[in-house]
C-alpha positions as CSV (number, residue, x, y, z in Angstrom):
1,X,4.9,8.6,17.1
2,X,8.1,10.3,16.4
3,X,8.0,12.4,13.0
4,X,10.6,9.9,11.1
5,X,8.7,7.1,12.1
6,X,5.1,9.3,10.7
7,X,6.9,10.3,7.8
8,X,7.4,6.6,6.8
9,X,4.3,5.2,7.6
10,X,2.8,8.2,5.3
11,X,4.7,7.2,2.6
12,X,4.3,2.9,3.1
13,X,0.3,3.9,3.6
14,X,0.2,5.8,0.7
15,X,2.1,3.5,-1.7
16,X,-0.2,0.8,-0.4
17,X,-3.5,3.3,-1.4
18,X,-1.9,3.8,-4.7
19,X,-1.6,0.4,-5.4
20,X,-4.8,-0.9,-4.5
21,X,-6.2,2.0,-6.5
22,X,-4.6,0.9,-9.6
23,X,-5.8,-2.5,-9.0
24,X,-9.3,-1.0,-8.6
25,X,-10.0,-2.3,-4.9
26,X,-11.9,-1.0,-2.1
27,X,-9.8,-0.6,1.3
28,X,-12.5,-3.4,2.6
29,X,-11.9,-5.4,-0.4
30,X,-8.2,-5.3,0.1
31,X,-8.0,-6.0,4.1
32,X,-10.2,-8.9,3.0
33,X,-7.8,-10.5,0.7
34,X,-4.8,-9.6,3.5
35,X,-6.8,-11.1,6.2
36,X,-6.9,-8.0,8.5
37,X,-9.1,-5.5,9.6
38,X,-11.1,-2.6,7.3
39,X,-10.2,-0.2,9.9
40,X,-7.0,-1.0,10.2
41,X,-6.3,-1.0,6.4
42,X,-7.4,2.7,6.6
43,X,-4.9,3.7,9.5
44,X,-2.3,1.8,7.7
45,X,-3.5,3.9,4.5
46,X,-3.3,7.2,6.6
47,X,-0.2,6.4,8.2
48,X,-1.5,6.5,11.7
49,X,-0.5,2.8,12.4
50,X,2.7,1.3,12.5
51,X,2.8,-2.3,10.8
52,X,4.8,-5.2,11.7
53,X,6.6,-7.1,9.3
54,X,3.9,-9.6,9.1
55,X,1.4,-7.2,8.4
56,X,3.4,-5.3,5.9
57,X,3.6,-9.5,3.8
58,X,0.2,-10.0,4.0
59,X,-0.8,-6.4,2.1
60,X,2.2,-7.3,-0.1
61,X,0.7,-10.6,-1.1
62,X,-2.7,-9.4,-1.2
63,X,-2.0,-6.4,-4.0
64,X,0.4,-9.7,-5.5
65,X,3.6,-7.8,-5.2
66,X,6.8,-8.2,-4.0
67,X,7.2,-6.8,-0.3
68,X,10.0,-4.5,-1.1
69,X,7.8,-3.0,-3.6
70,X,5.9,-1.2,-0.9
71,X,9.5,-0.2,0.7
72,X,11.1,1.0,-2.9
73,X,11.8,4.7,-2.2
74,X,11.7,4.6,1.3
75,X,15.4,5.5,1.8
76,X,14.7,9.0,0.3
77,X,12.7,10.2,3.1
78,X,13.9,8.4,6.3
Protein backbone atom coordinates (compact mmCIF):
# COMPACT_ATOMS: atom_id res chain seq x y z
CA UNK A 1 0.00 0.00 0.00
CA UNK A 2 1.54 3.28 -0.95
CA UNK A 3 2.05 5.59 2.21
CA UNK A 4 -0.83 8.24 0.95
CA UNK A 5 -3.12 5.60 0.36
CA UNK A 6 -2.02 4.11 4.40
CA UNK A 7 -2.18 7.49 5.67
CA UNK A 8 -5.85 7.72 4.61
CA UNK A 9 -7.06 4.52 5.53
CA UNK A 10 -5.44 5.37 9.20
CA UNK A 11 -7.28 8.22 9.44
CA UNK A 12 -11.00 6.85 7.74
CA UNK A 13 -10.33 3.62 10.20
CA UNK A 14 -9.79 5.68 13.03
CA UNK A 15 -12.73 8.15 12.60
CA UNK A 16 -14.77 5.00 12.16
CA UNK A 17 -13.22 3.51 15.83
CA UNK A 18 -14.04 6.90 17.23
CA UNK A 19 -17.38 6.89 16.24
CA UNK A 20 -18.47 3.52 17.17
CA UNK A 21 -16.83 4.25 20.53
CA UNK A 22 -18.89 7.14 21.20
CA UNK A 23 -21.84 5.14 20.28
CA UNK A 24 -20.69 2.52 22.76
CA UNK A 25 -20.35 -0.50 20.20
CA UNK A 26 -18.25 -3.38 19.90
CA UNK A 27 -16.26 -3.73 16.40
CA UNK A 28 -18.53 -7.09 16.19
CA UNK A 29 -21.47 -5.32 17.11
CA UNK A 30 -20.85 -2.65 14.47
CA UNK A 31 -19.79 -5.02 11.40
CA UNK A 32 -23.10 -6.66 12.39
CA UNK A 33 -25.22 -3.74 11.84
CA UNK A 34 -23.03 -2.95 8.41
CA UNK A 35 -23.44 -6.43 7.28
CA UNK A 36 -19.67 -7.22 6.93
CA UNK A 37 -17.19 -9.16 8.47
CA UNK A 38 -15.70 -8.71 12.35
CA UNK A 39 -12.39 -9.13 10.98
CA UNK A 40 -12.70 -6.96 8.42
CA UNK A 41 -14.14 -4.14 10.61
CA UNK A 42 -10.82 -4.41 12.58
CA UNK A 43 -8.54 -4.05 9.40
CA UNK A 44 -10.71 -1.28 8.28
CA UNK A 45 -10.27 0.16 12.03
CA UNK A 46 -6.44 -0.30 11.69
CA UNK A 47 -6.20 0.91 8.36
CA UNK A 48 -4.82 -2.16 6.86
CA UNK A 49 -7.75 -2.56 4.31
CA UNK A 50 -8.75 -0.37 1.69
CA UNK A 51 -12.65 0.02 1.41
CA UNK A 52 -14.79 0.49 -1.52
CA UNK A 53 -17.31 2.98 -1.71
CA UNK A 54 -19.86 0.45 -0.88
CA UNK A 55 -18.27 -0.66 2.09
CA UNK A 56 -17.42 2.83 3.25
CA UNK A 57 -22.09 3.46 2.98
CA UNK A 58 -22.72 0.54 4.78
CA UNK A 59 -20.37 1.68 8.06
CA UNK A 60 -21.78 5.12 7.36
CA UNK A 61 -25.31 3.89 7.71
CA UNK A 62 -24.65 1.55 10.42
CA UNK A 63 -22.92 4.36 12.99
CA UNK A 64 -26.42 6.46 11.31
CA UNK A 65 -24.20 9.17 9.77
CA UNK A 66 -23.84 10.89 6.82
CA UNK A 67 -21.00 9.18 4.54
CA UNK A 68 -18.96 12.31 4.30
CA UNK A 69 -18.87 12.42 7.89
CA UNK A 70 -16.27 9.66 7.93
CA UNK A 71 -14.32 11.63 4.94
CA UNK A 72 -14.61 15.33 6.88
CA UNK A 73 -10.88 16.15 7.35
CA UNK A 74 -9.58 14.00 4.98
CA UNK A 75 -8.22 16.76 2.66
CA UNK A 76 -5.70 17.70 5.44
CA UNK A 77 -3.65 14.76 5.24
CA UNK A 78 -3.85 13.45 1.56
Amino acid sequence: MAKGLKLISAFLGNTIKELRKKQSLSQEELAERAGIHRTFMSHVECGTRNITIYNLVKIAKALKVKPSILLLDIDEIA
